[in-house]
Structures are given as structure tokens and as C-alpha cells.
C-alpha positions, -999 to +999 in steps of 0.1 A: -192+104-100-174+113-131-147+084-142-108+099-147-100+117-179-072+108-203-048+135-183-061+125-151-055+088-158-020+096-164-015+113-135-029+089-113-003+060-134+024+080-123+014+083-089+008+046-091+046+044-107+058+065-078+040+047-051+052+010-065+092+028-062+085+038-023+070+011-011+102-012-031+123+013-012+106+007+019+108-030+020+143-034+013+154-008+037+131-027+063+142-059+059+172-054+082+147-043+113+125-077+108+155-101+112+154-123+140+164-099+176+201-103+191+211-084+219+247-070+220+251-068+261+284-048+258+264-017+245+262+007+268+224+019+272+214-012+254+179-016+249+160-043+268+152-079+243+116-069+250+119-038+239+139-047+204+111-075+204+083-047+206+107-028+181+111-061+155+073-065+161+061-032+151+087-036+121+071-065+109+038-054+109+048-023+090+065-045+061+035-066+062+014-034+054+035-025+029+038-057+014-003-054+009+000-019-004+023-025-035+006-055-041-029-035-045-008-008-064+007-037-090-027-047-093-038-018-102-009-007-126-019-043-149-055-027-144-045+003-162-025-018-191-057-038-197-081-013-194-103-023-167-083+003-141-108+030-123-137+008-124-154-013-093-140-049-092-175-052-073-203-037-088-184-023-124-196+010-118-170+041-124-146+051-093-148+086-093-109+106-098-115+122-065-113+088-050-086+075-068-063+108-064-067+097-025-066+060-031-047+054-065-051+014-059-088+015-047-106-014-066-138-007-050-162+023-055-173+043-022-208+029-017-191-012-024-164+001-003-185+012+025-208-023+024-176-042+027-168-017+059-198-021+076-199-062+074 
């Protein structure tokens, strides 16, 4: 596959850029829905405490994920200032643009990507 051009590697830094803003964005806005679960009983159509568990549960998980995803995308953003971004942290072969327009962060090529997959 052919490795990103000079415009392509822009663009794919300012999707990086972009991405790194969101996923800021989103963990701040979610810290609120991880804290601990209280449950106001003068609320009329209050929702169960196993239900705002289940809520706080799938919260967490989703800040968790995000958590991993901007720390991929950091990684890769220092990747680009050194140099090294675009190629496989596995093998050191080229990660073709097609897969790092869909993936911005990917580290791995397709064929190192799908090894790690299948173990």
C-alpha cells in the first residue's frame, strides 16, 4: 500500500487534532455520569438505583473507551512530530492512507493488525 503524501499527512494531523478536541470534550462532559449513583426518592418517575447503576455502568465503560482512544491519538500526534507516524510499530512496514483516513491512530498495518486479531 502506498504510505500518505505530504497533503494527505496533513489532513490526517488535523483529523488527529480534531479527534484529540472531541474526545477532551467527551470526557469532561462525562465525568458527571460516572460519579458515584444517588438516588433522589422525591422525584416523581425516579429511575430505579439499578437502573442508574446500569446507566453509571455503561457511562464508565464509555469514558474508559475514550480514555484509550485519545491516548492512541496522542500517541500518534508525537508520531507525526518525530517522524515515525504512518508506519507499523510491529513490522515497520508503511500503513497505507486508506487505513489511516479510517483509523487516524492505527499503529499497526492490516496484515500485523489482523495477526494480533486472530491470537
Amino acid at each position: 500500500m502506498a504510505e500518505p503524501s505530504r497533503e494527505q499527512l496533513r489532513e490526517l494531523q488535523a483529523r488527529l487534532q480534531q479527534l484529540q478536541q472531541e474526545l477532551q470534550e467527551q470526557l469532561q462532559l462525562s465525568k458527571s455520569a460516572t460519579a458515584a449513583v444517588t438516588l433522589d426518592q422525591t422525584l416523581v418517575g425516579r429511575v430505579s438505583r439499578m437502573d442508574a447503576m446500569q446507566q453509571q455502568s455503561v457511562a464508565i465503560s464509555a469514558r474508559e473507551k475514550a480514555q484509550t482512544r485519545l491516548r492512541k491519538v496522542n500517541i500518534a500526534l508525537a508520531a507525526m512530530e518525530s517522524g515515525d507516524y504512518g508506519y507499523c510499530t510491529r513490522c515497520d512496514a508503511g500503513i497505507g492512507y486508506g487505513r489511516l483516513r479510517a483509523q487516524p491512530e492505527a499503529r499497526l498495518c492490516i496484515a500485523c493488525q489482523d495477526s494480533v486479531d486472530r491470537q
